[in-house]
C-alpha positions in Angstrom: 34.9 77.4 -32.5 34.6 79.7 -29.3 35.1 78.5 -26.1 32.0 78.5 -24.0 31.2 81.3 -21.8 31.9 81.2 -18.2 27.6 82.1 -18.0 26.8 78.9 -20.0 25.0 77.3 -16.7 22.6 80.5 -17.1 22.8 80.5 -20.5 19.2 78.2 -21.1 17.5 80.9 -19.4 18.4 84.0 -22.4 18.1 80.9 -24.8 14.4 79.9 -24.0 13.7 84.1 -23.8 14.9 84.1 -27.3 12.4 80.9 -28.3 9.6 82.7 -26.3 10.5 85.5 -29.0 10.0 83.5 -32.2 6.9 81.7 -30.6 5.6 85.5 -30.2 6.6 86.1 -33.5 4.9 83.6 -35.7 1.6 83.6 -33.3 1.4 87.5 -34.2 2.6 87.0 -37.7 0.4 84.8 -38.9 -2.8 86.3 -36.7 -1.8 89.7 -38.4 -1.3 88.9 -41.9 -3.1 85.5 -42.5 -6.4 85.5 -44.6 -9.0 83.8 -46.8 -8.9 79.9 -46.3 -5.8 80.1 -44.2 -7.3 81.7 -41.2 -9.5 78.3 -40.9 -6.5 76.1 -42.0 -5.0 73.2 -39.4 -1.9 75.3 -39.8 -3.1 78.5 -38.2 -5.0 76.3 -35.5 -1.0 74.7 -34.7 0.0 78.4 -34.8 -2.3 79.2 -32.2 -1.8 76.6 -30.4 1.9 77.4 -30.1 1.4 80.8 -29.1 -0.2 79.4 -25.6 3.2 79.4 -24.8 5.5 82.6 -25.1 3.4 84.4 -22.6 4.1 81.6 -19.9 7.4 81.4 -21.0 8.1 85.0 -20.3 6.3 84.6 -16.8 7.9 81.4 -16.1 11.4 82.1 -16.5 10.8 85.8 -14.9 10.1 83.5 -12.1 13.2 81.8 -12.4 15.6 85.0 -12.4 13.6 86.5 -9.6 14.4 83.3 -7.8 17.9 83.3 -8.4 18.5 87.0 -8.2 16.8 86.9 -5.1 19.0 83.9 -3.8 22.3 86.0 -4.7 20.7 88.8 -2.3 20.2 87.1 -0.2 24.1 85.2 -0.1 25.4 88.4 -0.2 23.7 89.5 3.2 20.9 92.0 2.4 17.9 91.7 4.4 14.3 91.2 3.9 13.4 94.5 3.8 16.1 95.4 1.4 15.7 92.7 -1.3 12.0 93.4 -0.6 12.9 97.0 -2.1 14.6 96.3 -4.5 12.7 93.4 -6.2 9.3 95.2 -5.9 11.2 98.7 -7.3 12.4 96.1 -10.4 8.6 94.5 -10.7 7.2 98.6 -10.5 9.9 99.9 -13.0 8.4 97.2 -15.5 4.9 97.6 -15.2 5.8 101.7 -15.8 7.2 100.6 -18.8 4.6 98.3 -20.0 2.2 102.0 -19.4 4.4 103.9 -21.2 4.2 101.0 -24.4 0.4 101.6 -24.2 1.0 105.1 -24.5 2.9 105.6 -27.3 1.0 102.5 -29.1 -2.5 104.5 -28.7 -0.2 107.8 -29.6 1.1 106.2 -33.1 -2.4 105.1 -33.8 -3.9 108.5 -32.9 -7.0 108.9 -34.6 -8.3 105.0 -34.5 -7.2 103.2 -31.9 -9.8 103.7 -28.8 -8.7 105.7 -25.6 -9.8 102.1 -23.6 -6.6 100.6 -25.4 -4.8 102.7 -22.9 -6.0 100.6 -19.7 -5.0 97.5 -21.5 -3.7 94.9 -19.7 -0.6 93.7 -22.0 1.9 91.1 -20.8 4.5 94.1 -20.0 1.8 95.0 -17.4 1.6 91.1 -16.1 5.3 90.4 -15.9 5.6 94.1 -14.2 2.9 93.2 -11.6 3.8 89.5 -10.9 7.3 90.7 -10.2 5.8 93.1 -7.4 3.5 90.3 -5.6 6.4 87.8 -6.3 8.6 90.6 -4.2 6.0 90.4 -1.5 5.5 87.1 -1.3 9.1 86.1 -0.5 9.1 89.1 2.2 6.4 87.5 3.9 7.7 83.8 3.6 11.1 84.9 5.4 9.5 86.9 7.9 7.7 84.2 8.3 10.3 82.1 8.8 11.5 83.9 11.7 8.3 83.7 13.4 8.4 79.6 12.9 11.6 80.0 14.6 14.1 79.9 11.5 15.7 83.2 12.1 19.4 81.8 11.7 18.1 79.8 8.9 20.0 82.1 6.2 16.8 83.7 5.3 15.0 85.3 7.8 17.7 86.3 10.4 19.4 89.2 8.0 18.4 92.3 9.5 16.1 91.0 12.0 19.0 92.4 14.4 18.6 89.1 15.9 21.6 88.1 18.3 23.0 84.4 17.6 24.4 82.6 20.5 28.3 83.2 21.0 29.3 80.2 20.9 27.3 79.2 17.5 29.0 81.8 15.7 33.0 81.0 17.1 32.2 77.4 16.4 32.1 78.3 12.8 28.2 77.1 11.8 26.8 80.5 11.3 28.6 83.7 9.9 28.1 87.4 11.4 27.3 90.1 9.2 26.4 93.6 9.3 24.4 95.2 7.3 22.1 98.6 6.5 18.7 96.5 8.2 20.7 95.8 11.1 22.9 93.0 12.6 22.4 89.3 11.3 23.3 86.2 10.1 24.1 83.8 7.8 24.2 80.1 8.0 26.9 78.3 7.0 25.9 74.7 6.9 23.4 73.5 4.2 20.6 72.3 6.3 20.0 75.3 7.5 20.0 77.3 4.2 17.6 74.5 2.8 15.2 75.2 5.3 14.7 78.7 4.1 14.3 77.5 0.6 12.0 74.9 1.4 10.1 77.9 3.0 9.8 79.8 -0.4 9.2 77.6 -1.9 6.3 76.4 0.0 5.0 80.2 -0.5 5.2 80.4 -4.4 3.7 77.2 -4.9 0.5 78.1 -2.9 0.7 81.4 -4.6 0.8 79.7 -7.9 -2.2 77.1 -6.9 -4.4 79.6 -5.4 -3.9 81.7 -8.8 -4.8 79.5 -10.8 -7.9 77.5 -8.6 -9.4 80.6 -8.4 -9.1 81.8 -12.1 -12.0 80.0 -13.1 -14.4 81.7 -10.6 -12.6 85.1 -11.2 -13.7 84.9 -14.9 -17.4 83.8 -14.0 -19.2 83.5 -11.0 -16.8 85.7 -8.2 -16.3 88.5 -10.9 -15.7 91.4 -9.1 -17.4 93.7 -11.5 -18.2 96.4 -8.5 -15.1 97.4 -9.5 -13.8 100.3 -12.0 -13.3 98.1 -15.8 -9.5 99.4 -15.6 -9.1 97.8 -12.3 -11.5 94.6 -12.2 -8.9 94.3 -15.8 -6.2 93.4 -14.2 -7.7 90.8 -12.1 -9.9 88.8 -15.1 -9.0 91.0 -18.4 -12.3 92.1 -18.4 -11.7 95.3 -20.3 -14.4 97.9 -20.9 -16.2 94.6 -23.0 -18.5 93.5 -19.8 -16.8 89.8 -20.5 -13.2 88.8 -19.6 -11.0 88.3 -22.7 -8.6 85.6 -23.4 -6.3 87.7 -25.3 -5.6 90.0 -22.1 -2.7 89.0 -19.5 -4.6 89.6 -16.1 -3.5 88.5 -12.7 -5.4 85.8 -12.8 -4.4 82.9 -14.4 -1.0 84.8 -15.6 0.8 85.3 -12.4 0.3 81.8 -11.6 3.3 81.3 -14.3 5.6 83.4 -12.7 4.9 81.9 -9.3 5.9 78.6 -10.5 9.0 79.4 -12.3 9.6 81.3 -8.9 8.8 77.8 -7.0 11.1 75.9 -9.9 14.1 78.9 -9.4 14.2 78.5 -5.2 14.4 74.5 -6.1 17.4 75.2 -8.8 19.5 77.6 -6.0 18.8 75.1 -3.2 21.6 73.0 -2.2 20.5 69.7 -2.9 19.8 70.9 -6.8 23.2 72.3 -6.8 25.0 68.9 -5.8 22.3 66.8 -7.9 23.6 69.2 -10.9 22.3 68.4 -13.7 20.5 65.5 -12.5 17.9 68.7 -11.1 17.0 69.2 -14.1 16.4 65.8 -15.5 14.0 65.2 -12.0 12.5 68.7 -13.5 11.8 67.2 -16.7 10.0 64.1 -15.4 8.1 66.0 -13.1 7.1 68.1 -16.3 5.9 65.0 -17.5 3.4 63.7 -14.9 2.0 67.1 -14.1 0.8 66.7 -17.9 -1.0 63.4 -17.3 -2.3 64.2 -14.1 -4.1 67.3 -15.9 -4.9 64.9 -18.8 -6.7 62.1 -16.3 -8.4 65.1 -13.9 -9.7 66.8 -17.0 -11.2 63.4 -18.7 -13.2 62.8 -15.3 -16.2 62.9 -14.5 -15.7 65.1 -11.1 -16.2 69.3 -11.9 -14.8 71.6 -9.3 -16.3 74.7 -11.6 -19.5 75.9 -12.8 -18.1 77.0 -15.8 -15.4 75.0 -17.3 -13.5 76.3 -19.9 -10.2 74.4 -20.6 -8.3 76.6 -22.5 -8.8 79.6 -20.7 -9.4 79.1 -17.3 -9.2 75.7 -16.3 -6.2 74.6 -13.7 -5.9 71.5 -15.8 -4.3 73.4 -19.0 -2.6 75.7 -16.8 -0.7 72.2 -15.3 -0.3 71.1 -18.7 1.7 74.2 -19.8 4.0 73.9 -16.8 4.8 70.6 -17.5 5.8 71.6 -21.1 7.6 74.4 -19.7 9.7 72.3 -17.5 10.1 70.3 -20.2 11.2 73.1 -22.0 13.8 73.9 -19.8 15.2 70.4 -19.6 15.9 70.7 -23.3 17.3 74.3 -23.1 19.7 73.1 -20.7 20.7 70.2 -22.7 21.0 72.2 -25.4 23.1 75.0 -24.1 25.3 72.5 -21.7 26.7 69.9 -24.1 24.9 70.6 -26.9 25.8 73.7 -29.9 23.7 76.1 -27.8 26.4 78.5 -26.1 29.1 78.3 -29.3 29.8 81.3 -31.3 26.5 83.3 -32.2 23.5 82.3 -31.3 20.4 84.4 -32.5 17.8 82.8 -29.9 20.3 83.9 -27.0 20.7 87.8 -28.6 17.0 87.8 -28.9 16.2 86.4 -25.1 18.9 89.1 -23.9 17.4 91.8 -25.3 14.1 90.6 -25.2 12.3 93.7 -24.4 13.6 95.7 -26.9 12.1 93.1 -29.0 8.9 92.7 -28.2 8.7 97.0 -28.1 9.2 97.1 -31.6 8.1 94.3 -33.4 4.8 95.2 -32.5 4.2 97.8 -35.1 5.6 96.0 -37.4 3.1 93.4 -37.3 0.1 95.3 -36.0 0.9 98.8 -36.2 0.9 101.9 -38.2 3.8 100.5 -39.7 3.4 96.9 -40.8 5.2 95.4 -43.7 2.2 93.3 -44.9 -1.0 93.7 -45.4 -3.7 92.7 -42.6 -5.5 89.8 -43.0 -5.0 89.0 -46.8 -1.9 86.7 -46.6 -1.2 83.3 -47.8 0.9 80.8 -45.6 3.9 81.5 -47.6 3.3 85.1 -47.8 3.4 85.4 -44.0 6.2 83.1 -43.8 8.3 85.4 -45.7 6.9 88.2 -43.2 7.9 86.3 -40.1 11.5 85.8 -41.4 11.8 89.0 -42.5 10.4 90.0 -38.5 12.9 87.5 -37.3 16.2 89.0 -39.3 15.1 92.6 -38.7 14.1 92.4 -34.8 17.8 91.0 -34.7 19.4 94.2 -35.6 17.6 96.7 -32.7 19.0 93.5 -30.6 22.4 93.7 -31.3 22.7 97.6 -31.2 20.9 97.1 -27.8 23.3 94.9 -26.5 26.1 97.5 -27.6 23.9 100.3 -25.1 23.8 98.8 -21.4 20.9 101.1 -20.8 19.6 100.6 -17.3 15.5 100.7 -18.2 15.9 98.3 -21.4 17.5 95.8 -19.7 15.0 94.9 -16.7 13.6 92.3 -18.7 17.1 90.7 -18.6 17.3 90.9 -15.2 20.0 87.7 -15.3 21.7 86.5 -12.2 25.2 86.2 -12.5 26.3 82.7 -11.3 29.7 80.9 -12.4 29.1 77.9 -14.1 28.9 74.9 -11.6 27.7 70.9 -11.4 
């Protein structure tokens, strides 16, 4: 048996990318190829059901990496502006990509698929997007930081060229450092850096709760439909089909995900999660647990915030109950890849979530495309059962050659923070 990798602390994160792959897998496996009677079966409707979830995941734990990538930044002494650059260059680079899927998805299908599936609004396009606000957003919560009087906080005095007193920095509580924004610093004791955390967080969680609150009016009575279809897309998946459509990954309620896995990542590098240790998570996982019965009890009562109500699209309520199953989520990953069989030898969930782009690029057309191995629609269960495994052992192969070619632009979807293995 192999010795665990020095990575296993991060190790949860590739392993729930990889179970956000096979939840992707059987949701567009068994939408592609089911037919007949099985379409209206209980076991498509739990199919559906579990495919609520790999587009959250994805989100979710891009939050988490952006959280922790931007905490190594920032330990490593780049300033605002800097990390700014480079984590809103990372978001940009990804919603490029996601264009360039569209592209040569409407240039395989040349001939019948419509020039609208071009403006499309895929989850490439969400995670590429929510990366770029997710950038801004933690710019403005540092600078803001500074301007509530935290600028030797760890997080707003890099490159402020902000001078610390004298005396402060020989007594050994904060660190100079130079750097390309200018002259800074970096505070030594934990307090301090706990402030700026608390800061971000405070940002990504009203990020994530103004997301989703406003969703529901986004979708209905605030649509902005003065704008251009291709635009007012990306903020309610409108499309050029006059109605928003559930099966598109707008702005709104999709970023909301990202946000809180960026909320949950800030709370994991703090320094009070890093002595609880694993403890963090468990506090996680219960908090998981009683956001889902505080959306179960505000959805039963009586009291509507909305207009239009629509729980399984819009409403905050479901949106709370997938976070608290995502947390949960984590919990278990981290269980499982801690002191569990998770991080021994080869696992396939942790290939897939490392490559996990790669993936999702080419499974696609093997499902839905020109080149699908089944037949659309005219599938029994165990007829698209053999389809998904057959997806499953395939999309392993493009992930292991991938993993053999450290190509920059494949790999942003891996963006992984590289943390030794600690508490």
């Amino acid at each position: 048996m192999a010795d665990k990798p020095s990575s296993s602390r991060l190790a949860y994160i590739d392993w729930l990318r990889g179970l956000a792959c096979v939840l992707m897998f059987q949701t567009h496996c068994y939408d592609a190829w089911l037919g007949g009677g099985a379409r209206s079966s209980k076991f498509f409707m739990r199919s559906q059901i579990l495919g609520t979830f790999p587009a959250p995941l994805f989100l979710f734990l891009a939050g988490i990496s952006f959280a922790l990538v931007t905490d190594k930044l920032v330990r490593k002494g780049l300033s605002a502006n800097q990390i700014a650059k480079t984590t809103i260059r990372r978001g940009a680079e990804i919603l490029a990509l996601g264009l360039l899927f569209r592209v040569q998805e409407f240039a395989i299908a040349w001939g019948w698929a419509p020039w609208s599936d071009l403006f499309r609004v895929d989850i490439l396009n969400s995670i590429g997007i929510a990366m770029m606000l997710m950038g801004l957003t933690c710019w403005a919560a540092r600078i803001a930081s500074h301007h509530l009087g935290r600028a030797r906080s760890g997080w707003a005095g890099e490159g402020t060229h902000s001078t610390p007193p004298l005396q402060s920095v020989a007594q050994g509580r904060l660190r100079p450092y130079v750097s390309h924004g200018g002259t800074g610093v970096l505070a030594r004791n934990p307090s301090a850096q706990g402030d700026g955390h608390s800061v971000l967080i405070t940002f990504a969680l009203l990020a994530s709760a103004a997301i989703a609150l406003l969703t529901p009016l986004l979708w209905t009575t605030w649509r902005p439909s003065f704008l251009p279809w291709p635009i007012e897309s990306y903020i309610n998946g409108v499309h050029n089909l006059n109605q928003p459509q559930p099966w598109l990954f707008p702005i709104f309620p999709w970023a909301a995900f990202a946000f809180a896995g960026l909320a949950f990542g800030f709370l994991l590098a703090s320094e009070s999660a890093r002595k609880l240790g694993a403890r963090a998570f468990l506090i996680g996982g219960a908090a998981g647990v009683s956001l889902i019965y505080v959306a179960r009890f505000l959805d039963s009562s009586h009291f509507q915030l909305y207009p239009v109500y629509d729980f399984w699209h819009t409403s905050p309520n479901f949106f709370l109950v997938r976070v608290g199953f995502l947390l949960l989520f984590v919990l278990a990953a981290y269980a499982w890849c801690r002191w569990g069989l998770g991080p021994y030898g080869f696992s396939p969930l942790i290939q897939l979530g490392r490559t996990s782009l790669i993936v999702y690029w080419v499974h696609i057309e093997f499902v839905y495309g020109r080149f699908h191995i089944l037949q659309q629609h005219s599938q029994s269960v165990a007829g698209a059962s053999a389809g998904l495994l057959i997806i499953f052992l395939s999309m392993l192969a493009p992930s292991i050659l991938r993993s053999k070619w450290k190509g920059r632009p494949v790999a942003l979807l891996s963006w992984r923070p590289g943390f030794s293995r600690s508490g």
